[in-house]
N, C-alpha and C positions, 0 to 999 in steps of 0.2 A: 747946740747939739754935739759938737764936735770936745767942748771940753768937757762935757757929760762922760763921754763915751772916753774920753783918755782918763778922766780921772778914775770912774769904773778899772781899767787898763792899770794903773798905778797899785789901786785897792787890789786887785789879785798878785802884782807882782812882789809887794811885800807882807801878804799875810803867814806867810812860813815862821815870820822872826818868834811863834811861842813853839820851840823845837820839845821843850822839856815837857810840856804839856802830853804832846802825842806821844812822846817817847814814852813816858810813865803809864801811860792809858793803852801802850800795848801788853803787858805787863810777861815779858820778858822772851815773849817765842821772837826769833833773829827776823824770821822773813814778813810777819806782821811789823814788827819795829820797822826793815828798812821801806816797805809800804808805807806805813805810815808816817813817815819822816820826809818821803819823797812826793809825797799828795801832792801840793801844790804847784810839782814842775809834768804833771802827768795831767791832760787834758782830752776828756771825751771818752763816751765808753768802748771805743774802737779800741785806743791806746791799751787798753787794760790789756787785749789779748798776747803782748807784747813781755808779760810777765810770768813767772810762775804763780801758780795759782795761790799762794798766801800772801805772797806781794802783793795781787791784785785784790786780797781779801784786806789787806793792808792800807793802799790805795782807798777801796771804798768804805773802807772806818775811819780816815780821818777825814776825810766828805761829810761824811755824818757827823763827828763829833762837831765839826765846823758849824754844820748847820743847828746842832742841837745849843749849844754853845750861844752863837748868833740868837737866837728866840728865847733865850730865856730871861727872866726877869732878873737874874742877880748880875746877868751882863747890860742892858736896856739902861736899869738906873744908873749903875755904875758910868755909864759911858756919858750920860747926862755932865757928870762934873766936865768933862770934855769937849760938850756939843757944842758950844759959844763960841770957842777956837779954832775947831777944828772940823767941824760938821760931820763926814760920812769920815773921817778918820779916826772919830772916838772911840770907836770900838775895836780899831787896831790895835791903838794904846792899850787898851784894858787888858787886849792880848796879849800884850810885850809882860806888863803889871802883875798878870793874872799868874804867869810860870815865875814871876819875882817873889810871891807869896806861896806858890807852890812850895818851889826850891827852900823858902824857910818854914816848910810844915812840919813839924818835929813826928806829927802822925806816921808819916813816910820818911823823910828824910832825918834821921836823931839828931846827926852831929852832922859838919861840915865833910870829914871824914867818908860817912853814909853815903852823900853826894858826890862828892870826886870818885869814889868807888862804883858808883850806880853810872854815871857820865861813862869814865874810861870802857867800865863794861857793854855800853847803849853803841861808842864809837866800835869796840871790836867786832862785833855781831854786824853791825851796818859793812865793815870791812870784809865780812865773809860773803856779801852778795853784793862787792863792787862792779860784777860784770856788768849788773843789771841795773847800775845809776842812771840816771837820764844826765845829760853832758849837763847842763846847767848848774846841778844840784854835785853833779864830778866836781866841777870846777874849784868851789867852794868851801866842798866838805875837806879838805887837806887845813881850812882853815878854821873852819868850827872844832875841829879835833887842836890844833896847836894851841890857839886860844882859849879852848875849851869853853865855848857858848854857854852850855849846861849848864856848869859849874857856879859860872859868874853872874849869871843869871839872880844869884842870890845876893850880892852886895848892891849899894847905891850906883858907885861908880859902874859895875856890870850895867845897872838899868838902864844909864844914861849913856851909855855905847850902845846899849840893844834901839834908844828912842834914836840916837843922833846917824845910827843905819838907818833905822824905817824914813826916819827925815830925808837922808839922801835918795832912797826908792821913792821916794811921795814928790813929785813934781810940783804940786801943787799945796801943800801944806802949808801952815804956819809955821812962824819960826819954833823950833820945838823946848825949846829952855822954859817955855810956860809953862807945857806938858808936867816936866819935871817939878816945876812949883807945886802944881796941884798935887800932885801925886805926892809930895812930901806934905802938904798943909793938910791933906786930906787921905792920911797914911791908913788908918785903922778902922777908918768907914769904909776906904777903899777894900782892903782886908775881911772887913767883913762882909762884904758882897761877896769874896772869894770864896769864904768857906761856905756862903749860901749854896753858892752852884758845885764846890767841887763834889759834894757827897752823890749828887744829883747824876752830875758827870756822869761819875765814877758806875753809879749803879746804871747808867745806860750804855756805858761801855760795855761791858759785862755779859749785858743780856744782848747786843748786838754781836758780841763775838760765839755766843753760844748758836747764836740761828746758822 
């Protein structure tokens, strides 16, 4: 019961690492961006009152995309290549995979260029409502911006710092270098479970920010 309940514990403390995912799905207002970027360190619907109100609109969009995300079928099989190793973690990985494929969407993103510009611009806007960080995600983000997480998100070497993080937040995981195997033996299936769901995504983002 006890390692149930810590690994559940594990599972939320590193579901943040698909940043470019929410970042892109806010599509471009500052205080929906820093809502949605800060999801994961904000807990409960008390906490929301704590915000301005597009933060907190922010806040409960990446909840949603999370869940909508979570139940769909082009995340379900996809995470299947996964489940043998790593059981209730495979679908983090897809997460980490999922903005690796993004980042190289020429749809959105044309050139590398596109991206380091669309990044730098996601870190400025997050910086104009630093008052309203939660300390956690304060801590941190000095370093997602140096490093530029976003950006890197698009190379190999990016993906396999974004697993060999989630690895050290996962207490209990496999060792994560298999991750990476598969992910590379099974690059363009992986792939295309990606574009299954992003169109999908995208159109339910869309209609939740209009209600």
């Amino acid at each position: 019961m006890f390692l149930c309940t810590e690994l559940k514990f594990q599972l939320l403390s590193f579901a943040f690492m698909n940043y470019l995912g929410h970042a892109y799905l806010s599509f471009g207002d500052s205080e929906i961006i820093t809502g949605n970027l800060i999801g994961d360190h904000v807990k409960g619907k008390l906490a929301l009152n704590n915000f301005p109100e597009n933060i907190s609109k922010g806040i409960i969009l990446h909840r949603k995309i999370d869940s909508f995300t979570d139940v769909h079928t082009a995340t379900k099989e996809a995470a299947q290549y996964f489940k043998k190793e790593y059981g209730l973690y495979a679908g983090s990985i897809m997460d980490v995979l999922f903005d690796h494929f993004l980042a190289n969407d020429k749809r959105f993103f044309a050139s590398e260029l596109v991206l380091l510009e669309f990044s730098l611009q996601i870190f400025s806007k997050i910086d104009l409502h630093a008052a309203h960080l939660p300390e956690t995600f304060a801590r941190y983000f000095p370093y997602m911006k140096s490093q530029n997480w976003l950006y890197n998100y698009r190379t190999n070497d990016g993906i396999l710092q974004s697993l060999n993080g989630l690895s050290k937040r996962a207490k209990y995981i496999a060792p994560i270098g298999k991750a990476h195997q598969i992910f590379m033996e099974n690059y363009d299936v992986l792939n295309k479970y990606y574009f299954y769901l992003i169109d999908d995504l995208i159109k339910f983002t869309k209609n939740e920010l209009i209600v």
